[in-house]
C-alpha positions in Angstrom: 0.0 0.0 0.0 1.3 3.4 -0.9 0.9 6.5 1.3 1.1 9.8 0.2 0.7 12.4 3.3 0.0 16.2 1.4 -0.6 19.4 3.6 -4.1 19.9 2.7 -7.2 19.4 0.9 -6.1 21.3 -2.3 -2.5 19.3 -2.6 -4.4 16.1 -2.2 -6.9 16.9 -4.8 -4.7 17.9 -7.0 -2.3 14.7 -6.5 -5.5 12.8 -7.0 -6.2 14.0 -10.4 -2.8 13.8 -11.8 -3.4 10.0 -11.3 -6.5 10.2 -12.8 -4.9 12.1 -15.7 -1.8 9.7 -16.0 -4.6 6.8 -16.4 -6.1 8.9 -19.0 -2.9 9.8 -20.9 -1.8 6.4 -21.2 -5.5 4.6 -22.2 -7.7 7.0 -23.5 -11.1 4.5 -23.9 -10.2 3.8 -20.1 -12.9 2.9 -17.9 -12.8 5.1 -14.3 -14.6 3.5 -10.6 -16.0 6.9 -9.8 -17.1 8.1 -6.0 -19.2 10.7 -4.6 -19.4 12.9 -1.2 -18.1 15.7 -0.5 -14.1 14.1 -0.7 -13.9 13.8 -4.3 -15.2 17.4 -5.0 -12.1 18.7 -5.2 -10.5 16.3 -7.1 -13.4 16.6 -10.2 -13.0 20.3 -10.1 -9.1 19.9 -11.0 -10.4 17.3 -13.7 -12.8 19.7 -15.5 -9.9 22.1 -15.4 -7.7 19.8 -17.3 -10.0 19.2 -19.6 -11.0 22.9 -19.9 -7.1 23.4 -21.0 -7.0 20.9 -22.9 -5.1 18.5 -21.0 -7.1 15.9 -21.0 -10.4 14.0 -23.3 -13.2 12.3 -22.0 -14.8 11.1 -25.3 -13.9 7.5 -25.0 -13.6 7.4 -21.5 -16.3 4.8 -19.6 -17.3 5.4 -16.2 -19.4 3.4 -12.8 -19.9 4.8 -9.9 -19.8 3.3 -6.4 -23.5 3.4 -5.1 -26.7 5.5 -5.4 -29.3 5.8 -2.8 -32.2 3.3 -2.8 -35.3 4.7 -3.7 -34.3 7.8 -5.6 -35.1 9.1 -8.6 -32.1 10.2 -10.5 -33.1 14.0 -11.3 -33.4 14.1 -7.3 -30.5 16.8 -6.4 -29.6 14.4 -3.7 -29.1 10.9 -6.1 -25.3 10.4 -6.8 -26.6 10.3 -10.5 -27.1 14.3 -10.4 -23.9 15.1 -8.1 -22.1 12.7 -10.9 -23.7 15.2 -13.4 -23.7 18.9 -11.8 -19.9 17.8 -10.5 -17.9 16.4 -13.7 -20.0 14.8 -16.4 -22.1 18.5 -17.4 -18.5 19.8 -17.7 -16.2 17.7 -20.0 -16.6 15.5 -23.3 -18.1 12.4 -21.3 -20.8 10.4 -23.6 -23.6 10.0 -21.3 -24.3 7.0 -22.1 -20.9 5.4 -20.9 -21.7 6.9 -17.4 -23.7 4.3 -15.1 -24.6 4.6 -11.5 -26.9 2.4 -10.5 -30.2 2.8 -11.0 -32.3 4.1 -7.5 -35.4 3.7 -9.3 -35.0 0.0 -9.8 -38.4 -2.0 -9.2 -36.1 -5.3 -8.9 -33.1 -3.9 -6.9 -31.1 -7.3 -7.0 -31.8 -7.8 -10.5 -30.2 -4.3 -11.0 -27.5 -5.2 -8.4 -26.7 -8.5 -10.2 -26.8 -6.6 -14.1 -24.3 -4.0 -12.2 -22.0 -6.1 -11.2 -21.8 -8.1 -14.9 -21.6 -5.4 -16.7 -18.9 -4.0 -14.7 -17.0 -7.2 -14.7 -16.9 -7.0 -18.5 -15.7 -3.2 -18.4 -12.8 -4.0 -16.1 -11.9 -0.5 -14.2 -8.9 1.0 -14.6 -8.5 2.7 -11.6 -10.9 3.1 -8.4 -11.3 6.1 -6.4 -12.6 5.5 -2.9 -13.8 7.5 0.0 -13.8 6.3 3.4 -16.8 6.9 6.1 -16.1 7.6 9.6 -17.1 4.4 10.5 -14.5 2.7 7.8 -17.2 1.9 5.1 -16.5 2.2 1.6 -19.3 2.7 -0.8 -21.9 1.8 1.0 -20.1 -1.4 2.9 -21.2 -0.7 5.8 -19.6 -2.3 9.1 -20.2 -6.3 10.1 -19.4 -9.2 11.0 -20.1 -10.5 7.8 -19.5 -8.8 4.8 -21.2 -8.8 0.9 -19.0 -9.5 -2.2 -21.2 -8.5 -4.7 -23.5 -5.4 -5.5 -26.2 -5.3 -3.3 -29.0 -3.4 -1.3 -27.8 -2.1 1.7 -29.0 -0.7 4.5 -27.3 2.7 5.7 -25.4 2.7 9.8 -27.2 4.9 12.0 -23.4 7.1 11.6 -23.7 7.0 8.4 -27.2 8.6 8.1 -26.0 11.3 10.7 -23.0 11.8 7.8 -24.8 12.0 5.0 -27.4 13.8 7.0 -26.1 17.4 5.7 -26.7 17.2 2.5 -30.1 17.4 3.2 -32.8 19.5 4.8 -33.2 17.0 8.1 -31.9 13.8 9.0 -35.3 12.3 8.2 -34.9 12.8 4.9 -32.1 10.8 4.6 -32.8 7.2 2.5 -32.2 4.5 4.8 -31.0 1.7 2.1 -28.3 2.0 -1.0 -27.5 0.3 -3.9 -23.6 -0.2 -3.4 -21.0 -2.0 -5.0 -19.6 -4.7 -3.3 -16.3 -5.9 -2.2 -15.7 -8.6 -4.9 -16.0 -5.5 -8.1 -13.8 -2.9 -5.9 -11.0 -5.4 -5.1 -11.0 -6.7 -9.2 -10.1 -3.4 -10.2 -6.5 -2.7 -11.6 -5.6 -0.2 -9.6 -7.3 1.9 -6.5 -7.0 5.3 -5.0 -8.1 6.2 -1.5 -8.8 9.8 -0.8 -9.0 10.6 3.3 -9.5 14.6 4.2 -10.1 15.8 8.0 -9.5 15.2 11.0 -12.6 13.0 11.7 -11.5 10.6 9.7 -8.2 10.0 11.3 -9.3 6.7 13.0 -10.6 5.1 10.1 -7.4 5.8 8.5 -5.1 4.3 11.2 -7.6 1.3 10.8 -7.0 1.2 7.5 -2.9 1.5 7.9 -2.8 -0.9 11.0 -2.5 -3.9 8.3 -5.0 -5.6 9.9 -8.2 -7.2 8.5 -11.2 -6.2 10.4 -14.7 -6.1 8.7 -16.0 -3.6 11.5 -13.9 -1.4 9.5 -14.4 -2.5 5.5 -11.9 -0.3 4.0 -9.4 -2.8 5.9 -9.9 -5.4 3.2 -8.2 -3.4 0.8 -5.0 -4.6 2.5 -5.4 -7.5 0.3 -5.6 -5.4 -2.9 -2.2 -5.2 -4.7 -1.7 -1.3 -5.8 -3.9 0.7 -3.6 -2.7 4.1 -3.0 -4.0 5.8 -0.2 -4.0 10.0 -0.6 -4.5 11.8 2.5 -4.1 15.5 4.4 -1.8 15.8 7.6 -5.5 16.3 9.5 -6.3 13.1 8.7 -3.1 11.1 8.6 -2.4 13.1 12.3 -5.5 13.3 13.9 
């Protein structure tokens, strides 16, 4: 596992994307593991501004996101589908239709979770970006004693509703299931980046760095991954 420790949000976001670019350089028809929340945000703003400059071309670029909220309807400004759209795909070359998240509106949501998970076994991703909850989940694998390898519905930790509970106008509002990824489609992808910001997060990091398997703390698996590169500030790498 490699760690890179930057100074503060903006260095790690920018470190972020230049590995996102590199992919992009080397394999333009690439296919990216996209995440949401508010970690990546500064990552996809330093993306559009590549592309803006011409640095970089999303035309033949493929993309799946993580997870999406469980029921949702994808015009909803809280589905991942619409931060996907008003945070990077409304702003570079992207085809729509080689963007997927998966589908909140889904009448059979483990028909969609099994199609998912095909479809993003034939794609093969490139590279993964990751966020990690305070609680060490990653997409929506939340913490167990038992944990789900492929994509499934989820429902959301009790912390994990608090987290993602300002985003929106009350905590009630808050969906309390997910359609996520599971661990099997993460851990097949080529290569994975981590991004950790804050000082809240600083336990879930240590977790992740203590080598040590624990599925109360999913991102732990990813120990077992063989180029994961973990990009975090001095908040959370300190505490």
């Amino acid at each position: 596992m490699n760690i890179k420790v930057c100074r503060n949000y903006d260095e790690m976001s920018e470190k972020a994307a230049r590995m996102i670019c590199a992919v992009m350089t080397l394999k333009p028809d690439c296919t990216l593991g996209l995440a949401t929340g508010s970690t990546p945000v500064g990552m996809y703003k330093r993306l559009i501004a590549m592309y803006e400059s011409g640095e970089l071309d999303f035309s033949r670029v493929r993309s799946y996101n993580l997870d999406e909220y469980y029921p949702i309807k994808p015009t909803d400004p809280q589905s991942y589908r619409y931060f996907m759209n008003v945070n990077l795909f409304d702003h570079v070359n992207i085809d729509r239709a080689n963007t997927h998240v998966p589908n909140g509106e889904a009448a059979d949501p483990d028909a969609e979770c099994r199609a998912y998970d095909e479809e993003v076994s034939r794609a093969g991703i490139d590279i993964q970006v990751l966020g990690i909850g305070r609680n060490g989940h990653i997409g929506f694998n939340e913490p167990s004693d038992r944990l789900t390898a492929a994509t499934h519905l989820t429902a959301l930790s009790e912390s994990t509703i608090e987290a993602n509970s300002r985003f929106f106008a009350s905590p009630e509002e808050v969906p309390h299931h997910a359609l996520t990824m599971g661990l099997a489609p993460i851990m097949k992808s080529k290569r994975i980046i981590i991004l950790v910001s804050g000082k809240d997060k600083h336990d879930a990091l240590s977790a992740l760095l203590s080598g040590v398997i624990d599925t109360s703390v999913p991102a732990t698996v990813l120990n077992m991954h063989p180029d994961v590169t973990v990009i975090c500030d001095e908040a959370a790498y300190n505490g």
